[in-house]
C-alpha positions in Angstrom: 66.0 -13.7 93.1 68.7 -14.7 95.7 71.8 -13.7 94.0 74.8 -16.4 94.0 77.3 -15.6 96.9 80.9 -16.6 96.5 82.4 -14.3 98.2 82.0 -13.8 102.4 83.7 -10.1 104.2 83.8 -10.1 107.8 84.0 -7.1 109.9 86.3 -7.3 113.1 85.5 -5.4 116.2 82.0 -6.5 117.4 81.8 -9.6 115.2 84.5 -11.6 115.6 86.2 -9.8 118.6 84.9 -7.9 121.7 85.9 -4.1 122.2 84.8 -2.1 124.8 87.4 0.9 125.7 85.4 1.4 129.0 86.6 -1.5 130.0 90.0 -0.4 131.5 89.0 3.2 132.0 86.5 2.4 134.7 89.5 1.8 136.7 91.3 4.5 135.5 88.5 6.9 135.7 86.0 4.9 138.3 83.5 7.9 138.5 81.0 7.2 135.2 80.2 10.9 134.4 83.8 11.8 134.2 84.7 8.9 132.1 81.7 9.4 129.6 82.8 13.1 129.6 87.0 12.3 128.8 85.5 9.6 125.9 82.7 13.1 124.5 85.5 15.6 124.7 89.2 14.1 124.7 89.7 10.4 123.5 86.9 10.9 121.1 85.2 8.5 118.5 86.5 11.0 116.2 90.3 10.8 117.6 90.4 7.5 117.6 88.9 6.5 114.2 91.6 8.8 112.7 94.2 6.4 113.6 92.2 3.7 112.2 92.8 5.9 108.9 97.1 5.4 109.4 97.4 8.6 111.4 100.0 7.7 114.5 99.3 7.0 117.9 102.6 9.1 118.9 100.7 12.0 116.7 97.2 11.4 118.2 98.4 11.6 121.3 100.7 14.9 121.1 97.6 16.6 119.8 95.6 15.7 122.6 98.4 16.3 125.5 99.0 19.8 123.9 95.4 20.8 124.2 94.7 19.0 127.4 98.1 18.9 129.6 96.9 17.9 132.9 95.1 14.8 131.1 97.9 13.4 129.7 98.7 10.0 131.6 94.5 9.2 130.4 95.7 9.9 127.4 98.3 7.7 126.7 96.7 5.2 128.6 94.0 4.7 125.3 97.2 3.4 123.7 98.7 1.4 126.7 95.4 -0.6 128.0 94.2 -0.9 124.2 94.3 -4.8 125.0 92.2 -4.7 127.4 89.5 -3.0 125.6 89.5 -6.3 122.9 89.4 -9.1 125.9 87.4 -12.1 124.0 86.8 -13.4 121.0 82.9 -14.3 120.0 83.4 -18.1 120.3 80.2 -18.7 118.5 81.1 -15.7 115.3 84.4 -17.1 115.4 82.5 -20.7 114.4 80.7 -19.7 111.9 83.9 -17.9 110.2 85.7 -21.4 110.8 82.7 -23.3 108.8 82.8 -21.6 105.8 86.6 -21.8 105.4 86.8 -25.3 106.1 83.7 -25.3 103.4 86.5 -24.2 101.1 84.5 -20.7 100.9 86.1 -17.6 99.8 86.2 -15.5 103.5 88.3 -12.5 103.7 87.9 -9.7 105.8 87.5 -6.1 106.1 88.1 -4.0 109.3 88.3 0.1 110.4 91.7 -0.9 112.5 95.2 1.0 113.6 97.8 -1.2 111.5 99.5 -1.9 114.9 97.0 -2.6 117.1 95.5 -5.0 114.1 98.9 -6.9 114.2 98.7 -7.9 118.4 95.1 -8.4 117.5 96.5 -11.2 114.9 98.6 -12.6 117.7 96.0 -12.8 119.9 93.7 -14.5 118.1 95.0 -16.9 115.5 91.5 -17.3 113.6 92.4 -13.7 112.3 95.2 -15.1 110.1 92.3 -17.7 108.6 90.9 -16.2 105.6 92.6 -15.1 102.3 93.3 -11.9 103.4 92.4 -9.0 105.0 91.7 -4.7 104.4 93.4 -3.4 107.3 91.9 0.7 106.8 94.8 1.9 108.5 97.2 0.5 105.7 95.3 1.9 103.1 94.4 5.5 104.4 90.8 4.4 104.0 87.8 4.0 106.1 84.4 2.3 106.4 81.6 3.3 105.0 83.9 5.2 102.6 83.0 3.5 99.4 86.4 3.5 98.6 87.8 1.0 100.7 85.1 -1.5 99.4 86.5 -0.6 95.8 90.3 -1.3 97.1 89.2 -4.6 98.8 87.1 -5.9 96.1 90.1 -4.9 93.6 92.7 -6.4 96.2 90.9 -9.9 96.3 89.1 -10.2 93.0 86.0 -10.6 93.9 82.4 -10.1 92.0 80.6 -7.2 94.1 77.2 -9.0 93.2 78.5 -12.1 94.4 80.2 -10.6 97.7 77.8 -10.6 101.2 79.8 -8.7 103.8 78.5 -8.8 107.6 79.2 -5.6 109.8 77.6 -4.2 113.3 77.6 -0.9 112.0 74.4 0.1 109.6 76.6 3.0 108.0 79.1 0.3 107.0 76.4 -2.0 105.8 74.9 0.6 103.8 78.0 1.8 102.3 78.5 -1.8 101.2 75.2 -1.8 99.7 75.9 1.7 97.7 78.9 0.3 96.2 77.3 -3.0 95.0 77.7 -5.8 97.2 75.1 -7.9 99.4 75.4 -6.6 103.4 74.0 -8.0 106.3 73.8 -6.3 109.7 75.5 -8.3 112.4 73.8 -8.3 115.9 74.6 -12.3 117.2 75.7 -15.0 115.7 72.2 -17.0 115.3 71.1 -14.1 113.2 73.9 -14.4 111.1 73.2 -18.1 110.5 69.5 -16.8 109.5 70.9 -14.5 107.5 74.1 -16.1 105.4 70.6 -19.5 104.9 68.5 -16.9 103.3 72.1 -16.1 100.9 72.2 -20.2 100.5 74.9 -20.2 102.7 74.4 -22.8 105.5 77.0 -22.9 107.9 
């Protein structure tokens, strides 16, 4: 049996907002094989997703410029062109996210985000300062799929873990959600997601 939904978590990056860090870096580093090597070896997946956990960006880079010197203006540039790398919202995601709060739904949100960059992200795009609130996991020291930032944010907000469905383009995220209790679909376009939330009895 369909379980009751009340509560509706977005994900950020990739679901509501566009982020590609190739995007300025292939003008900074125009030959592709050197830019996929500096993103496997120096501003790594890794590096970056510790600042998403609170760590600074004045930190992350030191560490970087002291093991790699001569790449240090790359380096800092991960920081400096970050806006570029988020250059659109997904007009059609963004819709859907719009519905169900003017439905007078229960949306909050749950991202893996630096706190600053989160914060020009806000003023950017105004729709992020919609729903009730939001997990930022770089003001909590938590990340996703940890399962306990999906215990902070249920705790935060009140919500009923059987009742939550939380959308997400990353399957380790969805299935952390899952592990800790709360319905999770995985987010690959925004006419999926209307399929999806329908088969929840959410029609948007």
């Amino acid at each position: 049996m369909t379980p009751e939904i009340r509560h509706i978590v977005f994900d950020i990056g990739k679901v509501l907002i566009h982020y590609d860090p190739h995007l300025p870096f292939s003008r900074l580093i125009p030959d592709e094989t050197e830019r996929n090597w500096f993103f496997a070896n120096i501003c790594t997946h890794d590096w970056n997703i510790e600042q998403d956990r609170g760590r600074t960006w004045e930190e992350a880079e030191a560490l970087l410029i002291a093991a790699h010197p001569a790449r240090e203006e790359h380096i800092r540039a991960f920081r400096k062109y970050w806006h570029q790398m988020v250059p659109h919202a997904y007009d059609d995601s963004v819709a859907i996210l719009e519905g169900l709060i003017a439905e007078g739904r229960d949306v909050t949100m749950l991202t893996n985000f630096a706190s600053d960059t989160f914060r020009e992200a806000q003023a950017r795009f105004p729709f992020l300062t919609l729903p009730r609130g939001v997990t930022v996991s770089g003001d909590v020291g938590l990340i996703k799929p940890d399962i306990a930032i999906y215990e902070t944010h249920t705790k935060s907000f009140g919500l009923d873990p059987k009742a939550t469905i939380f959308i997400d383009d990353a399957p380790a995220n969805v299935e952390g959600a899952k592990e800790f209790g709360w319905n999770a679909v995985l987010f690959s376009g925004a006419e999926k997601l209307r399929s999806d939330l329908a088969a929840y009895g959410l029609k948007v």
